[in-house]
Structures are given as structure tokens and as C-alpha cells.
C-alpha angles and dihedrals in degrees: 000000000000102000080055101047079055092047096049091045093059083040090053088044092058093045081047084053093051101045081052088050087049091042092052093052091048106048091025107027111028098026095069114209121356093198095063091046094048106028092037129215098296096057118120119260083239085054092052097047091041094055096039091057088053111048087035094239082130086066123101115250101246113340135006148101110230121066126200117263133169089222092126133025107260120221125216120182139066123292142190094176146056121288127198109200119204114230108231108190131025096251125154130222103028126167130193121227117197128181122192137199091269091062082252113153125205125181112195124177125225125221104246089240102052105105093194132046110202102215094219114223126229106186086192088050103025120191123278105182134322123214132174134225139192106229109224127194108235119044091196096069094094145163091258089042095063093034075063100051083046089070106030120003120171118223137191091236126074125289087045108200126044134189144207093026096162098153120231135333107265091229101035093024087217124142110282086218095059090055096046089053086049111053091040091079096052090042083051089038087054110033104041099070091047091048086044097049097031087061099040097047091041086060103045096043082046087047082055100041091060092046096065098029118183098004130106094277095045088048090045091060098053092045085054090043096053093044091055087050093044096049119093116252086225086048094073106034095066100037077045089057096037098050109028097026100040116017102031087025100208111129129036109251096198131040152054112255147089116001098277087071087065098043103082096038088048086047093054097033082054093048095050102051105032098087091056089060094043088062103050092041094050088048087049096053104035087052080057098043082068093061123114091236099058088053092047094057080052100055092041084054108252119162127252098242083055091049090048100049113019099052119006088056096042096055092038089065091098094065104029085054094055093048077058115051086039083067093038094090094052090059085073102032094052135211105289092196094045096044089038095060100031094046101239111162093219126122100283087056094054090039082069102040086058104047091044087050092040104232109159094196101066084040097061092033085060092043091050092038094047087044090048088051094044090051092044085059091047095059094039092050095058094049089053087048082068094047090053105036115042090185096064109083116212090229 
């Protein structure tokens, strides 16, 4: 047991890994600038450079030594002719890069005073394009490298290692780890009694289901099941808010704060999801109602509660294990449509908040942290197969 909890560990750190490779490509690589998404078109050139060095969008992307800066004012276009470049911020170690016609390269540096660059002409070898760099000391301080040290960094002090240090939020500039600590006890406060229910209800309207297989009851619950799946969540939130919240006035419909502010969004987060559960369950149990074993108890008398219990459920543990570990990971992300129109400050609301104000790190920080949980289920569900399940071998 031991050797494979160890084994499945290394195996989860390289799909982390992974998720953090796929993640890379898509905020670095694919995204383009950040400065531009989140400043707009109208932000200094001070503004841009000051933000990009922040937030590390100037690095390279694995290895190099130069890192983009607006310090001068690039040229790109073909030129016969001498060019003076203004200089535009007081930044030190810059380096020109100019590319003629040829395919020929120079790199020439700038002394950190000049407030001008003169783009020197060649009419046998005109000018293609010229960029400028800051030169930085270390080529290995990259954009993957700190996208590294965002998920896991080491440190001198105890306790030693510490993880999701993404820095601040891009619009708050809070740290994006208080606000991940804040908005998981509203997510739990709000998820676990709909997974809970969702799962309980699922099983015993399943359990009935079975009971009276093929009959009305039996068909009324699956007519009920496949009109929850096939409603909008959308749907019935807002006939949730409009009918219970306005015109019956029950329930609150905005707001974080006693546990009637929970009621209506766990009603409707229950309603939603429980067909989908019933469905599963019943095919579950009616594949193990066919099973020698469970007409054997029959035969030997037992009585249907026993049947039912003792042995369906038990037996039925693999797979009821596995529908719940798959939902584990959402008791901790949150709903972002439920916490978006009832105003609950969990993870899904700042997930939204996030995506609508475009800060990518609270963005990354929700899709690692989502992928970590997800893995951690993983692990823990195939050592409960075995709990449940003598039979399975953790080879």
C-alpha cells in the first residue's frame, strides 16, 4: 500500500506538471500581452513597462538573456537613412538589436545616459527592423521559471517550502493567497450540502427506483430525472429568485450572511444536479440487482431491506465512490453561476470576477489549484477502491 501511495504521488506530480506546461502555453504563450488586456490602449508607456516587469510578462519564456522593454522607440520598416530614436524611459542595460535586409544581426549596447540611438544607414545593406532589450544577469530567470516558483518555491526559513505564491491580483493587488483562503469557506459552506444532498438523495430515490422497477414510480422518477438534466442552470436560478425570492418572498436572493442566505441557492444546486445522480445510481443498481448473489440472499429469505442495504449498497461502493470523488473538487472551487447571482464571495465568484476584470493571476492560481484538487481525489479514490473492494490489488 505504501510503496503505491508513493508511486501514485510521483505519477500525480508529473500530470501537475503538465497541467502547469498546458497552463504556460495558454496565459504566456497563446494570450498575447497582458499589458495591453488589462491597462488598455490608452496606458502610458511607463505604465506598460511598469506592469510587464511585474507581473514578468518582459522575461523570456525558458531560457535568455535579454527581456523585452519600451525604453526606446523600435523601428520597423525599411531605411536607407539615418534614424535617431528617442529614448522614452530611464532604463539601464539596454541593447539594440537590428536586422537588415541580408539576414545580418547586430547587437549593439547603449550607454544608460544617451537619450537618443542613431540608427546608422547602410544603403548596400538597408534596415529591416530595430528592437531593444534590457540585458538581465541571469538567463535562466524566465517566464517558466517563475511560473514554477508560482506553484511550489523552497525557502531557508521553516517551514521550509510554500506553495500558490502567485503574487497579487492585478485589479485589488491583494495577495492572490488570501483570497484564495477566503473565498474557500463560502465555496465549502455552499457546496457541501448540495454534494451532500445531491448524492444522498440521488441513492435513496435510485434505491426506490429499483424497488419498484418498471412501474410508474419507477418511470416518474426517471421523467422527473431527465427534466432536471435537461433545465438550464440558468434556468432555475432565476425562476428560483423570481418565485421563491420576489413573489413568495421566502428566501434572500443576494447576499453572504446567516443560513438563510444559503437555503434557496442549495435548493436549486440540489435540484439541478440531482437527476443526474439518480440516473447513474439506478443503472448502477439495477446492473447489480442481476447478479447471482443478490438472488441467492433471496432465495435464502432475506429480507428486502437486507438485500437493499446489506448487500446492493455494499457492492455498489466501487462505483458510488468514484461518482463521488469525481464531485469532491467542486466542493472547494465553487459554483460560479450560483455564487455570481446570489452574491456569495467563494471561489466561483472570484473566479468571475477575475475572468470579467482579466487577471491572469487569479486565473492561473483557480485552474492549478482546481488540477492539484482533482489529482489529490484521484489518489485518495483508488486507495478507497481497495477499502471497499478487497478484491482490487493496489498493484
Amino acid at each position: 500500500m505504501i510503496k503505491y501511495i508513493f508511486r501514485r504521488t510521483f505519477y500525480s506530480l508529473w500530470v501537475i506538471f503538465g497541467v502547469l506546461l498546458l497552463t504556460f502555453a495558454l496565459f504566456n504563450v497563446a494570450s498575447g500581452d497582458p499589458a495591453a488586456a488589462v491597462l488598455g490602449k490608452n496606458a502610458s508607456v511607463a505604465d506598460v513597462e511598469s506592469f510587464r516587469r511585474e507581473l514578468g510578462s518582459d522575461l523570456p519564456l525558458f531560457y535568455g538573456r535579454f527581456c523585452t522593454t519600451s525604453a526606446f522607440q523600435e523601428f520597423n520598416s525599411s531605411t536607407a537613412e539615418n534614424i535617431r530614436l528617442p529614448r522614452l524611459l530611464d532604463t539601464d542595460n539596454i541593447v539594440a538589436v537590428i536586422t537588415r535586409k541580408s539576414g545580418k544581426v547586430q547587437e549593439l549596447p547603449i550607454a544608460d545616459d544617451a537619450q537618443y540611438f542613431v540608427l546608422e544607414a547602410d544603403r548596400d545593406d538597408p534596415v529591416c527592423s530595430c528592437k531593444f532589450f534590457r540585458v538581465q544577469k541571469s538567463p535562466w530567470n524566465t517566464q517558466f521559471s517563475r511560473a514554477l516558483k508560482e506553484l511550489v518555491s523552497f525557502r531557508s526559513t521553516f517551514p521550509f517550502v510554500s506553495f500558490f505564491n502567485f503574487g497579487n491580483t492585478l485589479m485589488t493587488k491583494e495577495p492572490v493567497s488570501v483570497v484564495l483562503k477566503r473565498g474557500v469557506g463560502p465555496s465549502l459552506m455552499l457546496m457541501l450540502p448540495i454534494f451532500a444532498g445531491e448524492i444522498f438523495f440521488g441513492i435513496i430515490l435510485a434505491l426506490l427506483a429499483v424497488s419498484f422497477a418498471e412501474m410508474a414510480v419507477d418511470r416518474i422518477l426517471l421523467l422527473s430525472a431527465v427534466v432536471t438534466m435537461s433545465m438550464s442552470y440558468l434556468v432555475a436560478i432565476i425562476f428560483g429568485q423570481w418565485f421563491l425570492g420576489y413573489c413568495l418572498n421566502i428566501f434572500p436572493v443576494w447576499g453572504y450572511g446567516g443560513i438563510e442566505c444559503f437555503i434557496l441557492p442549495v435548493l436549486i444546486g440540489i435540484f439541478c444536479g440531482i437527476g443526474s445522480n439518480l440516473r447513474f445510481f439506478r443503472t448502477v443498481f439495477v446492473d447489480e440487482l442481476r447478479k447471482e448473489y443478490l438472488r441467492t440472499a433471496r432465495a435464502k429469505g432475506a429480507a428486502e431491506f437486507t438485500v437493499f442495504t446489506r448487500h446492493l449498497l455494499r457492492n455498489s461502493m466501487v462505483q458510488i465512490i468514484t461518482r463521488i470523488s469525481a464531485g469532491l473538487p467542486f466542493i472547494f472551487t465553487g459554483s460560479l453561476l450560483l455564487e455570481s447571482f446570489f452574491g456569495i464571495p467563494g471561489l466561483g465568484f472570484a473566479g468571475m470576477e477575475a475572468l470579467y476584470d482579466s487577471d491572469i493571476q487569479m486565473l492561473k492560481a483557480l485552474v492549478l489549484f482546481s488540477a492539484v484538487l482533482f489529482v489529490t481525489m484521484n489518489l485518495l479514490t483508488d486507495i478507497a477502491y481497495a477499502w471497499a473492494d478487497p478484491r482490487i490489488k493496489l498493484e
